[in-house]
N, C-alpha and C positions, 0 to 999 in steps of 0.2 A: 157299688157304693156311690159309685159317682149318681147314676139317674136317682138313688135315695133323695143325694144332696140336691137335685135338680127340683125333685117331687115338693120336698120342703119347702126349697123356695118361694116356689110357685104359692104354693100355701100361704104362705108367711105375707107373699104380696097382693092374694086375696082380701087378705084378712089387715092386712094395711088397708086396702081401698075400702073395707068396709066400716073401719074406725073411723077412717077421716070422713067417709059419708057422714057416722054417726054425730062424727063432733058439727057437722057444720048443719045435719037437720036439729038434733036438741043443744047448740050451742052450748056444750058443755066443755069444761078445761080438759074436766079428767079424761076424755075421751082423745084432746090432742098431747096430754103430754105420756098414757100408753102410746100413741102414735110414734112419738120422738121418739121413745126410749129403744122401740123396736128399728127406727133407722139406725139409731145408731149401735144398737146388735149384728145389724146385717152388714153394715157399710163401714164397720170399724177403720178397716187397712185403709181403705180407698181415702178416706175423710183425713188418714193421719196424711199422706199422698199428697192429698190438696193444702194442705196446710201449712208441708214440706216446699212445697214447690209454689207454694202464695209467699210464705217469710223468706224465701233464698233461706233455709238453715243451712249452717256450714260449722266444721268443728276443724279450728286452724291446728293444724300440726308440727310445721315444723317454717323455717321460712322459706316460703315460693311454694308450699304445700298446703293442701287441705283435705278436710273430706268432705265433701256434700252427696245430697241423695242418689245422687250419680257415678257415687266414687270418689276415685284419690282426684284431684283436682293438682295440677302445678300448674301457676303463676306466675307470670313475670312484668314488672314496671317499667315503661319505657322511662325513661329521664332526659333522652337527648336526642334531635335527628339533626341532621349536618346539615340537609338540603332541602327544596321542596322541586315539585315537576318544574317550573320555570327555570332552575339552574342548567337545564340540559336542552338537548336539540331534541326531538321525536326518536334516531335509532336508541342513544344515550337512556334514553328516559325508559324504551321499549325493555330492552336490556337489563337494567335496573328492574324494572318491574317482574320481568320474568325470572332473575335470578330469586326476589324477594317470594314470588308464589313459588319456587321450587324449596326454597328454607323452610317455609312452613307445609311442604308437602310431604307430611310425615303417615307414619300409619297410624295414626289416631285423631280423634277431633279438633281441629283449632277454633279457638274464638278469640275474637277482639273487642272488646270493651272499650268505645270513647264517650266519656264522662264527661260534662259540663257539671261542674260539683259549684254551687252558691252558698257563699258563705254568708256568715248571721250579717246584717247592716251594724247592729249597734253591738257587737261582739266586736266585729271589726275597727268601728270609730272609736271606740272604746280602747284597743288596744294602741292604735295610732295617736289617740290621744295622749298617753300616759308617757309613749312612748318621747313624744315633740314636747311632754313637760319634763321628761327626763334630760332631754337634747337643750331646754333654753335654762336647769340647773345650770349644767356643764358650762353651756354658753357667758351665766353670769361668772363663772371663775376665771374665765378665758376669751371677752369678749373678741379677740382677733383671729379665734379657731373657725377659718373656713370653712374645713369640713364641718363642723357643726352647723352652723350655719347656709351649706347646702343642705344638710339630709333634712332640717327643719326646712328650708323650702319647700324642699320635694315630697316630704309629708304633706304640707298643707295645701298642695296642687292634688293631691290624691284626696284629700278632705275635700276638697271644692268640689271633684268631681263626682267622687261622691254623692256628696247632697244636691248635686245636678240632677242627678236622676242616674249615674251609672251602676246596676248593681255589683258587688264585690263579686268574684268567683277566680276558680279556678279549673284549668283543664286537667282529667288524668286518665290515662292510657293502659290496658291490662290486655295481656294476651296470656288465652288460658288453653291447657292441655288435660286430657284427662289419662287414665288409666289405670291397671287395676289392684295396681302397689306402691309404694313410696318410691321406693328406688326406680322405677318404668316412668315416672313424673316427673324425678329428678334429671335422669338419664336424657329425657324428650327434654327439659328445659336446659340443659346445656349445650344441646345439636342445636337450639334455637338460638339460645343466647351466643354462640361463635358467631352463626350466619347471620345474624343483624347485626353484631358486630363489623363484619367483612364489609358491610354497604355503608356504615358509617352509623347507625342507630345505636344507642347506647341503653343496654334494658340489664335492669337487674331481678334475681328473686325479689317478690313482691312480700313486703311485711303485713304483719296481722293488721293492721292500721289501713294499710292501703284495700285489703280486702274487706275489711270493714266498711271500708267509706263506700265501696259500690252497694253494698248488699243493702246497708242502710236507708241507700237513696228509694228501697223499693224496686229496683229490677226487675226484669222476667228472669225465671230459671236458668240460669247461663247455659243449656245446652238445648235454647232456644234459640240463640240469636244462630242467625243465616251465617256460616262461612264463607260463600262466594262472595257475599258483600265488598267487606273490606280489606282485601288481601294488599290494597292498593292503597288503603287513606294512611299509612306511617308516610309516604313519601310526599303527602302536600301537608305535614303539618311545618308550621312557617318554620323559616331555617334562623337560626340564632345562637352566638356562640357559648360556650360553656358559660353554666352560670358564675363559678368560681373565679373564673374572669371576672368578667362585669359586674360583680353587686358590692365588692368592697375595695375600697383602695385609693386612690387618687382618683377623684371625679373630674369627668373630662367632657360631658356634655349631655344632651337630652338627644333620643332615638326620634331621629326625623318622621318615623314611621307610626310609633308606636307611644312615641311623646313620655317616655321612660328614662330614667336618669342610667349613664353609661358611667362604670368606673374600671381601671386599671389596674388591678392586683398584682402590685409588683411582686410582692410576696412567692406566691404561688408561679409566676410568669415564669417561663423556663428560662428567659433572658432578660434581664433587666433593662437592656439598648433599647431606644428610641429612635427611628428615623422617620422624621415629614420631608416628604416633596411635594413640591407646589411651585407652580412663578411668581414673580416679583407681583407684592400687590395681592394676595390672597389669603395673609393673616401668619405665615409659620412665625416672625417673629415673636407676635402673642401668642401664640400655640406654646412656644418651646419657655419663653416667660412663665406664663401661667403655670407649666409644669413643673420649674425651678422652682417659683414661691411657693406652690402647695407642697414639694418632697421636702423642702430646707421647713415652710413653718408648721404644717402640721407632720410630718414624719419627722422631724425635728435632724433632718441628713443636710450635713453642711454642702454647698452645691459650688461649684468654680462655674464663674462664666467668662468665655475667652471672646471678649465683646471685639469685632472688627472693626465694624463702623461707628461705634458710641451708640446705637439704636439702644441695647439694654442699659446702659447708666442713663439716658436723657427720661424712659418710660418709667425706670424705677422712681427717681425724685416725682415725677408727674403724679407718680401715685400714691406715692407719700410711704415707701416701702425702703425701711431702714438695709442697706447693704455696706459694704467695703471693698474701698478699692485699691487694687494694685497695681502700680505704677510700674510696668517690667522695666523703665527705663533707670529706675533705680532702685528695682528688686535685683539680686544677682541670686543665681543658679547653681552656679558653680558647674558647670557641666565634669569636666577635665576630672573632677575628685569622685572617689567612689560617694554612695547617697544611698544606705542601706543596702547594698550589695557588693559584691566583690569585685577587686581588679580587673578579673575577665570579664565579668559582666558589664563592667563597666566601659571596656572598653568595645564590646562589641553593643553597645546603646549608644556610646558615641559614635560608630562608625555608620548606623542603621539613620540615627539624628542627622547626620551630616549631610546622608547620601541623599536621604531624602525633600531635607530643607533645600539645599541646592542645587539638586539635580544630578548627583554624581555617575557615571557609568558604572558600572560592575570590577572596572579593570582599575580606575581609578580607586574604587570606595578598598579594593582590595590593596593597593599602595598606603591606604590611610592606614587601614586596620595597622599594615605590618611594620609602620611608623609609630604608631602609640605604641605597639608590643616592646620595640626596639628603645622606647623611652622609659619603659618599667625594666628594661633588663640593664641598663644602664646605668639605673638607679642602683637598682639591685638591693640592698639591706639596709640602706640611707632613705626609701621610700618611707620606711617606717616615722623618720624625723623631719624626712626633708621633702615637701607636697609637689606631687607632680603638676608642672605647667606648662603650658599651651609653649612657651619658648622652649622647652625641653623636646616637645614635638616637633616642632622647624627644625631645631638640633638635628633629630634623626632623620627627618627630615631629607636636609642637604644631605647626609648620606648614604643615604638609601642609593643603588643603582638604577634610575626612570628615567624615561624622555622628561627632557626638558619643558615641554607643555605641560606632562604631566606636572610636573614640579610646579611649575606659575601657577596652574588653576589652585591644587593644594593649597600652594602661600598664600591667594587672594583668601580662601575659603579660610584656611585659622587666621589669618589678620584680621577679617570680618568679627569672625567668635572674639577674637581679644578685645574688640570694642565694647563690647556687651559683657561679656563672660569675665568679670575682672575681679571679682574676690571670692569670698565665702559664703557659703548660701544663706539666707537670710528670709527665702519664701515661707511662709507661711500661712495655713488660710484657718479662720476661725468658724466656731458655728455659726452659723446664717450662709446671707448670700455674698459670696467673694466675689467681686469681676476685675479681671484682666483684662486695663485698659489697652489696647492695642490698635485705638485710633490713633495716634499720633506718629503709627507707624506707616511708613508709603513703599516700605520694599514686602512685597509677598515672601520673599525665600525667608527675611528677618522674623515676619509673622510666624513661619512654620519654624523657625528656632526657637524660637521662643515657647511652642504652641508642643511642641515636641520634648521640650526639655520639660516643661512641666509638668506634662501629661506623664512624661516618664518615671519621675521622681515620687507622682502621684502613687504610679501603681509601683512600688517600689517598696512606697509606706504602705498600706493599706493590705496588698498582698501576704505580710506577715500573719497578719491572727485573724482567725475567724473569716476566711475569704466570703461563705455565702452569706453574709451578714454583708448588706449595702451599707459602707464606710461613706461617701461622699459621690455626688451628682457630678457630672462634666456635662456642661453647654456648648455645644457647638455651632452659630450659627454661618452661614455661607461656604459650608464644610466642603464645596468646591474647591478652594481656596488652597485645602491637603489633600483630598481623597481621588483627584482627577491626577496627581503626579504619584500616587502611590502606585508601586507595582510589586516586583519579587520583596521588597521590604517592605510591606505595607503594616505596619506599626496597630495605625485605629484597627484594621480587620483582624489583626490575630488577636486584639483583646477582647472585641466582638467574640470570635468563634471560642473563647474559653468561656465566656458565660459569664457566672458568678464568681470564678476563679480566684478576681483579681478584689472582687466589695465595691467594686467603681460599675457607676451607669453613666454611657457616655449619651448621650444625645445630641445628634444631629438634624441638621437641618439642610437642605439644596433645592435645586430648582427644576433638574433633571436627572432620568435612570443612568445617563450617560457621563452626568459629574461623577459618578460613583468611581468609574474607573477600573480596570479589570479586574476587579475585586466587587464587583455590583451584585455578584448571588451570592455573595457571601456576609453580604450586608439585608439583602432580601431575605435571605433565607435563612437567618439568626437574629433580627431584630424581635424582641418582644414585641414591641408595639411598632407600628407602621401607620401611622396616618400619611394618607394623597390627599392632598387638597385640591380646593376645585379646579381645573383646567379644561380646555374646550379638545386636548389633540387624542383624538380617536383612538391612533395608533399607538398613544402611552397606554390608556384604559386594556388594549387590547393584549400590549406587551405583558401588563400587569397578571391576566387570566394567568399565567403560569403560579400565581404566589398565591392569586386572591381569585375567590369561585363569585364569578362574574362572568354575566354573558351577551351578547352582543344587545338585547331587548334593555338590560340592565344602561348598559354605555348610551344607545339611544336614546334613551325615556327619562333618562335623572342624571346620570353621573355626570355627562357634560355641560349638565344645568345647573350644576352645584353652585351656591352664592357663596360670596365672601365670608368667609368663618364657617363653612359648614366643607364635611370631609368625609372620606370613606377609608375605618379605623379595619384595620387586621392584627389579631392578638397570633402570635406563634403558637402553631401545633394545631391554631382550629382556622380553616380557610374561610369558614364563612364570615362575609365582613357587616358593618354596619355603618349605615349611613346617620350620620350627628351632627347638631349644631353644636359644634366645640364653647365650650366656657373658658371665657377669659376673663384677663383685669379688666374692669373700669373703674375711672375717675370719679 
């Protein structure tokens, strides 16, 4: 049968060459379109084949699945890669690479798809348009909504360039598996999707959408493109951190690099803390400003600022930026009374307060403690009418059995508090921006009483309801001032390491890793946001590598050349950083 079928053939393509002879000596139709009819008798399957593999047809199944002429197809979308080859040295980089060809060394086909996808020009103006008449609505109800009034910048800097001549697009990344079932697809695309996990690449099952958009573009048959090619290009696409970070939130400046607006998504941030370093002279003041009036007036989060040197009350009037101020020298605290917490709590806040504002030893802070206790039990069921005070504590005080030095430093220490510490609490902060003036104060240990007592009472209130709900900002600036005498009682760092616990973001500001004080990776290594600002010493940039994926080419070529207001921001959880011209107030 088979030579039958051969016989015929042959025949069938005689008798073709001799049609189209005929059609092309008497130029006649009828003679080419027999011609046609017969190719396409013969050549049926082949011509469906080319037609198959001209359109990419595909029939999406399920998500990260499909079928195409080649089979079950699974898919999967990169969304995110952590690094590119310059984060590493040559073994680092070699290492990487070789783990990544062993991921995809599976028993069946790989491909990788990198897309430059172009989007419509006037789809896209069009939307931007609509969108920046939406933003200067809002803006006439609300002329003083910063954030409005960035994202309409930053729109119309994307319109400019635009009609510069830049066209719109977008990159998208597909790495595809074949095989000869659903589940052998599925199965291949979750060995892949771990192992780029494990390097830091972020890919999920690809949607009908995402496979759409290649096919659309006109491709070749996806089980055309070369696999040796690119088992390597995931690790030079540019390194950038999660988008959920940076696209919404408190906007914080433009990408040095890439000339893109940067924002902070408190929201989302696994920590709400802030810490800037930088030296004197390199903008943290406006850094940590800027980020109070954006939380207090577009988040509409009342903020405290515990102003040292008057620098935030002199820039606020400058700017014409309505606040209130608090005068601790005749706000009282009340330390000595409980403030939404109990006896004992109370009293070990005073002892933690004390030890730290003036330096106490261990052995001492331990006589205080058993001096207040001995002043509640003395009281005993009269506490209820009758409020404990700071002379009830010298009371117990004198009879406690101490060394005598012990005893004097104590007395200096509550005679100080009785200056200050003299009635009923009366703090309170409204919405907006509060500052705690504590210019006019010259003793540091006074500063951290003060800066202690209210911080304390803060998370006291606020800790009741709804912890991961941010209740209220803390400003910290020359946070040297507490954080270099903290140690076994370090107060700011355990409310750092609970996160959202307490509804409070503290933000700080210093001038060096070493004000931090033995408590410095704990502040590293829980702050949501972390801006450096610029500094020339090598050996800080270098120190940093442990928190922030920086490398020595990185420190050489740009980071020591940072200008005034521009900085290298790192969000927690994602090490890659980004180098910014910070936005701040102006006049």
């Amino acid at each position: 049968m088979n030579k039958g079928r051969i016989k015929i053939n042959k025949e069938l393509i005689l008798l073709l060459l001799f049609i189209s002879t005929l059609s092309i000596v008497t130029r006649n139709l009828y003679f080419l379109l027999l011609y046609l009819i017969i190719v396409i008798y013969l050549f049926n399957n082949k011509i469906k084949k080319m037609i198959i593999k001209t359109d990419n047809f595909y029939q999406f199944v399920e998500k990260g699945v499909f079928k195409s002429s080649v089979g079950f197809v699974g898919s999967l979308a990169v969304d995110d890669v952590e690094y590119d080859f310059r984060d590493f040295d040559g073994e680092v980089l070699k290492t990487k690479i070789i783990n990544f060809y062993k991921i995809l060394n599976i028993n069946s086909t790989i491909n990788i798809i990198i897309q430059k996808i172009s989007l419509d020009r006037e789809q896209f103006l069009s939307k931007v348009f609509q969108k920046i008449q939406n933003l200067r609505i809002e803006l006439e109800a609300d002329p003083s909504n910063q954030r409005v009034q960035n994202e309409i910048r930053i729109l119309e800097d994307i319109v400019k360039r635009v009609n510069s001549g830049d066209p719109p697009f977008r990159y998208g990344v597909l790495i595809m598996t074949q095989g000869s079932s659903v589940d052998e697809v599925k199965a291949q695309l979750r060995v892949i999707q771990k192992g780029l996990e494990s390097l830091g690449i972020r890919a999920r099952p690809a949607e009908e959408k995402d496979i759409s958009d290649f096919f659309q573009a006109k491709l070749p048959r996806i089980n055309g493109i070369s696999t040796a090619i690119p088992w390597a290009t995931a690790l030079t696409i540019p390194r950038y951190p999660s988008k959920g970070l940076i696209e919404k939130g408190l906007y914080l400046g433009r990408d040095l690099e890439l000339e893109t607006p940067v924002f902070w998504n408190i929201e989302s941030s696994l920590n709400p803390h802030v810490l800037i370093l930088g030296p004197s002279g390199t903008g943290k003041t406006e850094t940590l400003l800027s980020i109070a009036v954006k939380l207090s007036i577009i988040d509409s989060v009342p903020t405290v600022i515990f102003d040292i040197k008057g620098d935030f009350k002199k820039r606020l009037r400058n700017y014409g930026i309505p606040f209130y101020i608090i005068n601790p020298l005749y706000t009282n605290f009340n330390l000595i009374e409980p403030y939404y917490c109990t006896i004992s709590d109370r009293i070990s806040q005073i002892e933690r307060i004390l030890s730290l504002s003036f330096g106490l030893s261990k052995e001492i802070s331990a006589e205080l403690n058993a001096a207040l206790k001995m002043s509640v039990e003395l009281k005993g069921e009269s506490l209820l009418f009758n409020k404990l005070s700071w002379n009830d504590v010298l009371d117990s005080l004198n009879r406690l059995e101490i060394e005598n030095r012990d005893r004097l430093i104590l007395n200096k220490v509550i005679n100080t508090v009785l200056m200050y510490d003299i009635g009923k609490s009366d703090f309170k902060i409204k919405n907006g921006i509060n500052v705690v003036d504590l210019s006019l104060i010259r003793n540091d240990d006074i500063i951290r009483l003060y800066i202690y007592s209210i911080l304390t009472n803060l998370m006291n209130i606020f800790s009741m309801n709804t912890p991961d709900e941010i209740k209220v900002g803390v400003i910290i600036d020359e946070a040297w001032t507490l954080l270099r005498y903290e140690g076994d009682f370090s107060i700011i760092a355990e409310y750092v390491k609970k996160g959202r616990g307490y509804g409070i973001s503290i933000m700080v500001a210093t001038q060096n890793v070493s004000d931090l004080g033995l408590s410095s990776d704990v502040y590293l290594n829980n702050m949501g946001l972390t801006i450096i600002m610029n500094n020339g010493d090598k050996e800080l940039w270098k120190g940093m590598n442990r928190y922030v994926t920086i490398n020595e080419e990185d420190i050489k070529d740009s980071l020591v050349f940072l200008n005034r207001g521009e900085a290298l921001i790192r969000f927690l959880g994602d090490p890659r950083p980004v180098r910014v011209k910070l936005d701040v107030m102006k006049r």
